[in-house]
C-alpha positions in Angstrom: -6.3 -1.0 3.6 -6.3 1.1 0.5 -9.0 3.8 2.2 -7.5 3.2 5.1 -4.0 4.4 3.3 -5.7 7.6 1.9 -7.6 8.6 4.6 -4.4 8.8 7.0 -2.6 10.3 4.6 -4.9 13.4 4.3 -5.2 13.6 8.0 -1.3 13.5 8.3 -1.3 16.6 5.6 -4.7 18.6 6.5 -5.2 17.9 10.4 -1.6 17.5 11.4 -0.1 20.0 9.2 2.7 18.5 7.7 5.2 20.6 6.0 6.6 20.3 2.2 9.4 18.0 3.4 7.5 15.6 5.3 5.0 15.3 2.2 8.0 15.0 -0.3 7.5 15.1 -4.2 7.0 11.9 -6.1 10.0 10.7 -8.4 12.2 13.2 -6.7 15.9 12.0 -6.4 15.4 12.1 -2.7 13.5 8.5 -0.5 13.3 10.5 2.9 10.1 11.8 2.5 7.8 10.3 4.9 4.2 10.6 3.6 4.1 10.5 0.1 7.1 7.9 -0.9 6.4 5.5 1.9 2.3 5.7 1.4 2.2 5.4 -3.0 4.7 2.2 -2.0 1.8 0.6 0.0 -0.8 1.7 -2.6 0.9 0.5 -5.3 1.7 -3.0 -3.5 -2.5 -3.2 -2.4 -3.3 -2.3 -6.0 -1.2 -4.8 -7.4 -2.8 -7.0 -4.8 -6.5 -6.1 -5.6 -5.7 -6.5 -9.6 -3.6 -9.6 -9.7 -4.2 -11.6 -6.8 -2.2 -13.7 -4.0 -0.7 -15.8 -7.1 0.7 -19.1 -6.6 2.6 -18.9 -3.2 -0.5 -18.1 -1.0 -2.4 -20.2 1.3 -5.5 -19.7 -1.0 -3.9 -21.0 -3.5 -2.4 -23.8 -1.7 -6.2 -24.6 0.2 -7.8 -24.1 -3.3 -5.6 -26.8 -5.3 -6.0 -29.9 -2.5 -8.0 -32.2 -2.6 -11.3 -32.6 0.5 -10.7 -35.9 2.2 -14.0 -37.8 2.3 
């Protein structure tokens, strides 16, 4: 999902020709950009993902810590 991120993001800039607006600035004062606000919010939520994990309210978790009936 992260590549997957990335890669639609530089088609949305390079192929589609999205306009200095549409890309935004990061830590402007403005949330309306559409590329680069929206996309570094799902990076930074896969990252944080990929680094720490589901954590304890996940179905792995839950499937991990019960006990196989034999």
């Amino acid at each position: 999902m992260i590549g997957f991120v990335a890669v639609q993001s530089f088609v949305d800039i390079v192929f589609h020709g999205a306009d200095e607006k549409t890309v935004g600035a990061l830590f402007d004062r403005f949330s309306d950009a559409v590329i680069l606000d929206q996309r570094s919010l799902w990076l930074f939520l896969l990252v944080y993902l990929v680094i720490r994990g589901p954590g304890l309210l996940s179905l792995d978790h839950f499937w991990s810590s019960t006990p196989a009936a034999d």
